[in-house]
N, C-alpha and C positions, 0 to 999 in steps of 0.2 A: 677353763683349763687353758693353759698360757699356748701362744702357737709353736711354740718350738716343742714342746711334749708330744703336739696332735700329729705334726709332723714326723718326730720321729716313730712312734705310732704305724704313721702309714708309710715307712719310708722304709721298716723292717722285713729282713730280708728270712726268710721260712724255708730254709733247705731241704732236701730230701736226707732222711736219715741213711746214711753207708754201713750196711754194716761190716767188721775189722777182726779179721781171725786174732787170736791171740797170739802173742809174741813168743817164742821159746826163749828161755835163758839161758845163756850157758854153765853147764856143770861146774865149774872152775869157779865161776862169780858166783853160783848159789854156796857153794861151798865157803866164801869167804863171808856171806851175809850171819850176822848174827840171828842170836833164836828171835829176837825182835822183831826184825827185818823179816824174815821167813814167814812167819805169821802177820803180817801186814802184807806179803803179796799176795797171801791166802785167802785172806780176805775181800781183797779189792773187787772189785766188778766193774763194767764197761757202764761208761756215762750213757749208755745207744740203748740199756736194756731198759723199755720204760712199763710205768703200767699201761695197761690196755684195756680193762676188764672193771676199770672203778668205776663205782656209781655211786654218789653222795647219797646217802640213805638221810631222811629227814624224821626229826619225833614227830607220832602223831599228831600234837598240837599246832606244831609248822605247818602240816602236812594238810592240816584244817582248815589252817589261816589261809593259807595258799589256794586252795579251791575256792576259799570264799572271795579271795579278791580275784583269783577269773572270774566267777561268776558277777563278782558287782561289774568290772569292765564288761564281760559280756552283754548286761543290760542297759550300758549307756551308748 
């Protein structure tokens, strides 16, 4: 891997996530946005809401593979 990759790598900054009430609109500006628009604010969500609760589930056959090669490391 080249060293400017490895560096920037280590050189990445991992903030704490803020989280950010939502903004109110004003009546007057929602009133001017099209049915478009309207329905695309509806939509939106906070980049801040992440999953929390994922867990890669594996096919059995991975799930096989995978025991078996802890176990072969575990024997050497």
């Amino acid at each position: 891997m080249p060293q400017s990759y490895i560096f920037r790598m280590v050189a990445m900054d991992f903030r704490r996530v803020v989280s950010e009430a939502p903004m109110d609109i004003d009546a007057d500006i929602r009133n001017d946005l099209t049915p478009e628009d309207c329905a695309r604010m509806a939509r939106v969500k906070s980049s801040l809401n992440k999953y929390s609760g994922f867990q890669d589930t594996l096919p059995q056959d991975e799930m096989d593979e995978k025991i078996q090669e802890e176990e072969r490391r575990s024997l050497v």
